[in-house]
N, CA and C atoms as a LAMMPS dump frame, in Angstrom:
ITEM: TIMESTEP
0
ITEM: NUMBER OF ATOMS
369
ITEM: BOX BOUNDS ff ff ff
-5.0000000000000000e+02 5.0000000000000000e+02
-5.0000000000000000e+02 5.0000000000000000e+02
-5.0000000000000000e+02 5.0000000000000000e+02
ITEM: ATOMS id mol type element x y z
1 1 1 N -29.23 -15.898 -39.341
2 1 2 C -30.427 -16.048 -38.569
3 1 3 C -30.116 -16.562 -37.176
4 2 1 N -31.406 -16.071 -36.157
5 2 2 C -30.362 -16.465 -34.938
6 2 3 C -31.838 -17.142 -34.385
7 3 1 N -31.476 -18.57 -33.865
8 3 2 C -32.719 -19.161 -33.678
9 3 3 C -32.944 -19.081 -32.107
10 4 1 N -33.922 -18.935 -31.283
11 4 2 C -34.281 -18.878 -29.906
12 4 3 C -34.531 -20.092 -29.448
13 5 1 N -33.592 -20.776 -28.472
14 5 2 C -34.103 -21.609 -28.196
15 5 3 C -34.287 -21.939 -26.888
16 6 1 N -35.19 -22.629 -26.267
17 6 2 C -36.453 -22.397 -24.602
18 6 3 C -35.206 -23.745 -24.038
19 7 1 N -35.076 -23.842 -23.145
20 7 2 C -34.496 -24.659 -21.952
21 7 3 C -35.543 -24.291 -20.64
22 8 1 N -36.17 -25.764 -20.834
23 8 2 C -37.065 -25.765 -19.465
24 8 3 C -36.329 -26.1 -18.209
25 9 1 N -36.298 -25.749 -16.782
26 9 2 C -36.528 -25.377 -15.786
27 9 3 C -36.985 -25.314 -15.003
28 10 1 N -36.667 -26.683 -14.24
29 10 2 C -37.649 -27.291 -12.733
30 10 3 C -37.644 -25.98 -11.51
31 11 1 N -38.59 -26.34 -11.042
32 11 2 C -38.608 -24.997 -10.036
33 11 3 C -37.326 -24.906 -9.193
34 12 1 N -36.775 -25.956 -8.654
35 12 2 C -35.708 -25.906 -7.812
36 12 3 C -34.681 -25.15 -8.476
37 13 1 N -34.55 -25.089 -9.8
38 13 2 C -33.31 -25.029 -10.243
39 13 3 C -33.427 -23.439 -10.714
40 14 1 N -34.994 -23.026 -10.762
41 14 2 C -35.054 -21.77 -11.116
42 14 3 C -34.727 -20.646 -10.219
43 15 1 N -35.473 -21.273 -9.038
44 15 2 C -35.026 -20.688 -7.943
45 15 3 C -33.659 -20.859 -7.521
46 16 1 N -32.742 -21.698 -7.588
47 16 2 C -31.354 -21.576 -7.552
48 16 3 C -30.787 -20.211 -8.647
49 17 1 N -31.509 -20.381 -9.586
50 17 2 C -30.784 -19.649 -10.275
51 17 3 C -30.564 -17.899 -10.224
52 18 1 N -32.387 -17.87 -9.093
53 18 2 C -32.581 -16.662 -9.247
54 18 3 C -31.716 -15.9 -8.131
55 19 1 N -31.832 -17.075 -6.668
56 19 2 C -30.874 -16.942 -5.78
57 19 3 C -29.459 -16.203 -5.888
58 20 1 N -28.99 -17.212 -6.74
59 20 2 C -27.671 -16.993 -7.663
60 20 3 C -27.264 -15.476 -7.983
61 21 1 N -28.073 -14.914 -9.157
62 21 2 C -28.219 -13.78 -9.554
63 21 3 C -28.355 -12.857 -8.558
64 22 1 N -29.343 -13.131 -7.696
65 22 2 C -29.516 -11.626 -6.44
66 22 3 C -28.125 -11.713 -5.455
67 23 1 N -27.975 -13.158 -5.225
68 23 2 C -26.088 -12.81 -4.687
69 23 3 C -25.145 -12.215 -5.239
70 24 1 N -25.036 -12.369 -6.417
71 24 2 C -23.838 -11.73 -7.47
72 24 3 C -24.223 -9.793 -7.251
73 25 1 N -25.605 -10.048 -7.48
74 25 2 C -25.924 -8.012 -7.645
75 25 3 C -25.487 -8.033 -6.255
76 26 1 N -26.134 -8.248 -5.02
77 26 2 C -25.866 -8.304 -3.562
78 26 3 C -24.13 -8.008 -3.522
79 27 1 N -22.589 -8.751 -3.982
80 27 2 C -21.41 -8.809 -4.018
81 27 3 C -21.485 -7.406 -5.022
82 28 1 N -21.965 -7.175 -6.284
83 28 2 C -21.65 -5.811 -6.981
84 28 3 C -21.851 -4.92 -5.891
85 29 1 N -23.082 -4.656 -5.352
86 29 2 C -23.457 -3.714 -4.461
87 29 3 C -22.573 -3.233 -3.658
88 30 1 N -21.829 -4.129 -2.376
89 30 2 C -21.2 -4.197 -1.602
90 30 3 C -20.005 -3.949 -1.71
91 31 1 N -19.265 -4.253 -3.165
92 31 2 C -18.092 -3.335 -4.34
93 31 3 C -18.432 -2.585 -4.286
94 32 1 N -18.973 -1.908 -5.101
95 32 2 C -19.833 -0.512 -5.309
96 32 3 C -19.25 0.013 -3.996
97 33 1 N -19.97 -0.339 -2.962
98 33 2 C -19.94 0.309 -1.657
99 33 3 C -18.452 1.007 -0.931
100 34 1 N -17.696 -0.239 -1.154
101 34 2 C -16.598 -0.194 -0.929
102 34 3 C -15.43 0.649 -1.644
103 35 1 N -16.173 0.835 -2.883
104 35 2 C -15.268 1.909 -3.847
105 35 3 C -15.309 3.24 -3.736
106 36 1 N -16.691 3.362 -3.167
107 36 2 C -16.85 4.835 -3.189
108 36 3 C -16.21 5.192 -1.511
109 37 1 N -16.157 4.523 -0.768
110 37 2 C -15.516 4.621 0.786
111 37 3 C -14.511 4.603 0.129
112 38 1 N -13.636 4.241 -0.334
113 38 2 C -12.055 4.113 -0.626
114 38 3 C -12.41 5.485 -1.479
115 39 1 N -12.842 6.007 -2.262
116 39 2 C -12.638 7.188 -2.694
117 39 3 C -12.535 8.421 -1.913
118 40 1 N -13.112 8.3 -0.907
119 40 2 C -13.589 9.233 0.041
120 40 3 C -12.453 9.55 1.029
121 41 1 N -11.895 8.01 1.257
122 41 2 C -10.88 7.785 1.947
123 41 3 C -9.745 8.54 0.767
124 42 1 N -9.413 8.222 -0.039
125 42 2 C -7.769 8.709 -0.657
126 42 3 C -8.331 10.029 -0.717
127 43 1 N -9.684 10.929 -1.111
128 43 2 C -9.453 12.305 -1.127
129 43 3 C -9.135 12.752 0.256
130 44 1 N -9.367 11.881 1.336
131 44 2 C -9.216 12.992 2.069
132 44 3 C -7.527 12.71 2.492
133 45 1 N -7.146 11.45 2.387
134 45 2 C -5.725 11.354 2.59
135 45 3 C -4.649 12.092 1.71
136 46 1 N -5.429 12.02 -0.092
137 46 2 C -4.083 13.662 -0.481
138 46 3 C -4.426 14.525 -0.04
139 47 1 N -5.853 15.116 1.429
140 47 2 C -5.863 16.584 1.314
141 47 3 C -4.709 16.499 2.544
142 48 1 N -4.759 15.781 3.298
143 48 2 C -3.944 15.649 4.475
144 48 3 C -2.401 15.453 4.557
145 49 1 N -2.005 14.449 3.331
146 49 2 C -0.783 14.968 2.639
147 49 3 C -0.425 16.299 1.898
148 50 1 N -1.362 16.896 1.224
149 50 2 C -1.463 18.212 1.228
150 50 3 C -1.003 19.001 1.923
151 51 1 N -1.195 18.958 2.871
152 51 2 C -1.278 20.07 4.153
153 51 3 C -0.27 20.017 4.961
154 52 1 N 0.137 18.451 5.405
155 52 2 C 1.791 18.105 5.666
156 52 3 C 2.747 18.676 4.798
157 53 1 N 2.511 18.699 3.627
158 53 2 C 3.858 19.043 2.557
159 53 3 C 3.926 20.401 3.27
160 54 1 N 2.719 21.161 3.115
161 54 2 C 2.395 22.585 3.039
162 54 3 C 3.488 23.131 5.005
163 55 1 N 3.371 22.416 5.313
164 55 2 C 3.759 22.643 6.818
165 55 3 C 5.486 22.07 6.659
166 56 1 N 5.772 21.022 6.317
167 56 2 C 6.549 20.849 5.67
168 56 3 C 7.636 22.247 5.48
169 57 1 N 6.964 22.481 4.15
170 57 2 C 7.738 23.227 3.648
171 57 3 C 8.292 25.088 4.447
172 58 1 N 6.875 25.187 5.35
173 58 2 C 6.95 26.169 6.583
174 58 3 C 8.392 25.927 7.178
175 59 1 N 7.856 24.524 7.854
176 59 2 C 8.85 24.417 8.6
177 59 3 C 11.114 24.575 8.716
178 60 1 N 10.9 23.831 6.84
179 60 2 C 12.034 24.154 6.441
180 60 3 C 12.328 25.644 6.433
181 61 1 N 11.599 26.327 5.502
182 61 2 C 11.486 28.088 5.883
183 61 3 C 12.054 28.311 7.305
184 62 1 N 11.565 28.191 8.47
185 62 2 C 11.653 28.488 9.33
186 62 3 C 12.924 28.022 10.109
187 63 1 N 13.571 26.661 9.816
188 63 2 C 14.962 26.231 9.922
189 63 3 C 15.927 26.923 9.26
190 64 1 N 16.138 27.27 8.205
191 64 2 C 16.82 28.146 7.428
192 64 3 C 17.193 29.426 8.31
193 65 1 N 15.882 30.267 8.076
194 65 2 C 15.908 31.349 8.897
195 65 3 C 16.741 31.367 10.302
196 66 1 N 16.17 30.059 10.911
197 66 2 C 17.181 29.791 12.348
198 66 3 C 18.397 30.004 12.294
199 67 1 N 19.117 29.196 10.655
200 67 2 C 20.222 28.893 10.899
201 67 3 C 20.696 30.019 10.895
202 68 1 N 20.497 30.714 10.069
203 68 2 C 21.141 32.139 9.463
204 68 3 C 20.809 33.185 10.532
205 69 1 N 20.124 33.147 11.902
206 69 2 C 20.021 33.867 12.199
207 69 3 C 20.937 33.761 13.825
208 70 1 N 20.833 32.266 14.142
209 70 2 C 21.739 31.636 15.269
210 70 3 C 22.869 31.763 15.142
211 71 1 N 24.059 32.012 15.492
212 71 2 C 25.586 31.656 15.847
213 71 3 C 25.729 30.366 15.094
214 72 1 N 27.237 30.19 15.013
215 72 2 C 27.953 28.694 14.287
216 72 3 C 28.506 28.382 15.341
217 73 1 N 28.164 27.024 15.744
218 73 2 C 28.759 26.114 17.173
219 73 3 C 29.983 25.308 16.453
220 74 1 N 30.898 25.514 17.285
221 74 2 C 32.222 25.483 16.513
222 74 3 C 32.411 23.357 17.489
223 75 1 N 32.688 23.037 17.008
224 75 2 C 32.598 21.621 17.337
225 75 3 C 34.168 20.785 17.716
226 76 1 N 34.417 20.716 18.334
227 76 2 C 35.747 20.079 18.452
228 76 3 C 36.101 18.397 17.619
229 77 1 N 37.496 18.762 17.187
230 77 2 C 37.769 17.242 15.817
231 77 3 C 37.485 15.485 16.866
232 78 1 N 37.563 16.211 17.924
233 78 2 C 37.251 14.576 18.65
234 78 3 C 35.681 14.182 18.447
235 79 1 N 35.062 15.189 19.055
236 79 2 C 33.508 14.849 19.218
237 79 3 C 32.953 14.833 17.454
238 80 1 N 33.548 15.321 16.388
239 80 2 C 33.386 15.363 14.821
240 80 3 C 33.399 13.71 14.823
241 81 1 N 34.671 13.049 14.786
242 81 2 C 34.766 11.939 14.306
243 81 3 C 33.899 11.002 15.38
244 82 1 N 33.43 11.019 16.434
245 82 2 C 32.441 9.785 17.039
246 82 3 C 30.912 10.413 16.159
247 83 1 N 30.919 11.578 15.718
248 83 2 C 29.12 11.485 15.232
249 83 3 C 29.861 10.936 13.787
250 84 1 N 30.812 11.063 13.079
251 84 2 C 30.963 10.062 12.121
252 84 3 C 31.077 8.526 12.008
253 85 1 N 31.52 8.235 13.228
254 85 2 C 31.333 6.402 13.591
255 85 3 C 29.961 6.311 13.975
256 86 1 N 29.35 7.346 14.969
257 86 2 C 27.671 6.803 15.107
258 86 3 C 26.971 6.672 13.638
259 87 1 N 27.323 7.546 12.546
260 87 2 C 26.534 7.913 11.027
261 87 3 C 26.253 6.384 10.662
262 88 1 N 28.289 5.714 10.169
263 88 2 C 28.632 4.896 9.912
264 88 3 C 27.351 3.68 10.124
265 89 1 N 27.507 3.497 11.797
266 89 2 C 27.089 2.596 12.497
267 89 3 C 24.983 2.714 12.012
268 90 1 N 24.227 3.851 11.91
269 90 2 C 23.353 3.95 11.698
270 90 3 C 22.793 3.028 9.9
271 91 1 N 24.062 3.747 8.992
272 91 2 C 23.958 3.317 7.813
273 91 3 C 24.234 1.412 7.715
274 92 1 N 24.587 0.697 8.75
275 92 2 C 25.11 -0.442 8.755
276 92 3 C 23.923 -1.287 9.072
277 93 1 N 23.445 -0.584 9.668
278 93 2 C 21.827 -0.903 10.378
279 93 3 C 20.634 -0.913 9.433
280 94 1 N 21.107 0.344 8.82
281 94 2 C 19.531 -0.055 7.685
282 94 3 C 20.131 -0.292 6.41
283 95 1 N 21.273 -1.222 6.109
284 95 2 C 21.534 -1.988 5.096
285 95 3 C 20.99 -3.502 6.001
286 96 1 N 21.392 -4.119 6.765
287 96 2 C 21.149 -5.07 6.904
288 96 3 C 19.35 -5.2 7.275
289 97 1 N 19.039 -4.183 7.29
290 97 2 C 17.529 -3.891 7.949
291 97 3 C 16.523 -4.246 6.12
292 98 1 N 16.928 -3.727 5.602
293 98 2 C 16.702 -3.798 3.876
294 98 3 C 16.94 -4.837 3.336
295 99 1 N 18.504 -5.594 3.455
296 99 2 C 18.306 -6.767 3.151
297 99 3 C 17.225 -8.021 3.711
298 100 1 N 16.946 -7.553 5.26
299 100 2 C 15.786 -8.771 5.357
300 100 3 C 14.729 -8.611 5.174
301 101 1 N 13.967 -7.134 4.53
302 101 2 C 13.145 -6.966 3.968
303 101 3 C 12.934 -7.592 2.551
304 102 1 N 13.948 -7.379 2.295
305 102 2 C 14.092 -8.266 0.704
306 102 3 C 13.768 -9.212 0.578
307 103 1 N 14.227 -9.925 1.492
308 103 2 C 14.376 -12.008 1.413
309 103 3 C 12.984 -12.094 2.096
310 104 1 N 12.516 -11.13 2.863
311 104 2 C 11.14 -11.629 2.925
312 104 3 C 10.044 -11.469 2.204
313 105 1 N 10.256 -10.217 0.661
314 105 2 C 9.316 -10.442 0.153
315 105 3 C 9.602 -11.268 -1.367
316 106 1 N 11.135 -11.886 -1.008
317 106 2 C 11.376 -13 -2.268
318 106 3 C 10.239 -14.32 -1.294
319 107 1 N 10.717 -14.694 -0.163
320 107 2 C 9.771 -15.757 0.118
321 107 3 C 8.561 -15.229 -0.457
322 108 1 N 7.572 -14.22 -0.05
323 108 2 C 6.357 -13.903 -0.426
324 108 3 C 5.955 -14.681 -1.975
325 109 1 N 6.994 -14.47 -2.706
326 109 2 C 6.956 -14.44 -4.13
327 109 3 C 7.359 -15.24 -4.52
328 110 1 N 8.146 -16.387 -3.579
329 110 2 C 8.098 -17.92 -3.657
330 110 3 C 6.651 -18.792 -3.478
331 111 1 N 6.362 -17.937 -2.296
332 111 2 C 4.881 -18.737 -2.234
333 111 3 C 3.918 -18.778 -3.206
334 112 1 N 3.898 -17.415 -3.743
335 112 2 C 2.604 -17.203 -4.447
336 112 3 C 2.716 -18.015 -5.596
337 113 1 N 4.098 -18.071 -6.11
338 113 2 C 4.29 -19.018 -7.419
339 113 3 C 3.692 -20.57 -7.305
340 114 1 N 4.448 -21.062 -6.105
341 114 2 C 4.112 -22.864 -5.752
342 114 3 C 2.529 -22.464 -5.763
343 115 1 N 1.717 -21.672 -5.164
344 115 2 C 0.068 -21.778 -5.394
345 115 3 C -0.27 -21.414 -7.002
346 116 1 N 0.29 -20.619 -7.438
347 116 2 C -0.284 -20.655 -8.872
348 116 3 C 0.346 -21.892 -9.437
349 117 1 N 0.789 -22.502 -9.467
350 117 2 C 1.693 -23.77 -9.882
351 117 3 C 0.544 -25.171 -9.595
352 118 1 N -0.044 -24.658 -8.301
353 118 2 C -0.752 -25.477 -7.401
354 118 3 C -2.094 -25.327 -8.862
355 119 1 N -2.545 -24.471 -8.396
356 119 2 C -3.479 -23.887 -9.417
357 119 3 C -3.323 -24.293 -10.712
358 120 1 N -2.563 -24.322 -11.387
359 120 2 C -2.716 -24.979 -12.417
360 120 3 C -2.723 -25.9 -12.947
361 121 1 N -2.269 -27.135 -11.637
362 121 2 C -2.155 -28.524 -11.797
363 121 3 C -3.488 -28.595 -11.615
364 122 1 N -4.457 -28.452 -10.849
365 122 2 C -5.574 -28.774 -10.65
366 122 3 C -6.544 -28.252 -11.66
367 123 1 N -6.275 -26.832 -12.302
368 123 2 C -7.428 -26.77 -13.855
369 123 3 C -6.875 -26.888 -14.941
């Protein structure tokens, strides 16, 4: 058996309460709102990735064709080995470029811990 039971309710507090409630729908709403814009937004961003691939893939077509259809530029062994020290030198760059990406999103993930840490001392 499930018994009903009345909790009276000074006006102030009713009206707080009702307040309350029309803010919360008011925050759903404004979700709501925001979801369907973000939907709108990613369809049109895979159609646009879409269409890059699609050009993309033209474009390779169309390099190919170049190559096979241009002459072979015969390259001398001096000027070979400096675009192999520039390669080198490029690859040296985005290793160390990666590593400080790293350590900055270990800090990130230092922080967030000490606040949940924070967070839980306090509830």
């Amino acid at each position: 058996m499930v018994e009903t039971i009345h909790i009276k309710l000074e006006y102030p507090e009713a009206l707080q309460a009702k307040k309350d409630v029309l803010g919360s729908e008011l925050g759903l709403l404004r979700i709501a709102k925001a979801i369907k814009k973000h939907q709108v937004l990613r369809s049109d961003e895979l159609k646009i990735k879409l269409r890059l691939h699609r050009k993309l893939k033209e474009l390779k077509t169309n390099i190919t064709k170049l190559q096979q259809v241009l002459p072979k530029v015969k390259i001398p062994e001096i000027l070979e080995e400096k675009e192999d020290k520039e390669d080198e030198k490029d690859e040296k760059k985005e290793i160390k470029k990666k590593v400080k990406e790293r350590s900055h999103d270990i800090s990130l993930e230092v922080q967030l811990q000490e606040i949940q840490e924070r967070l839980r001392q306090l509830g």
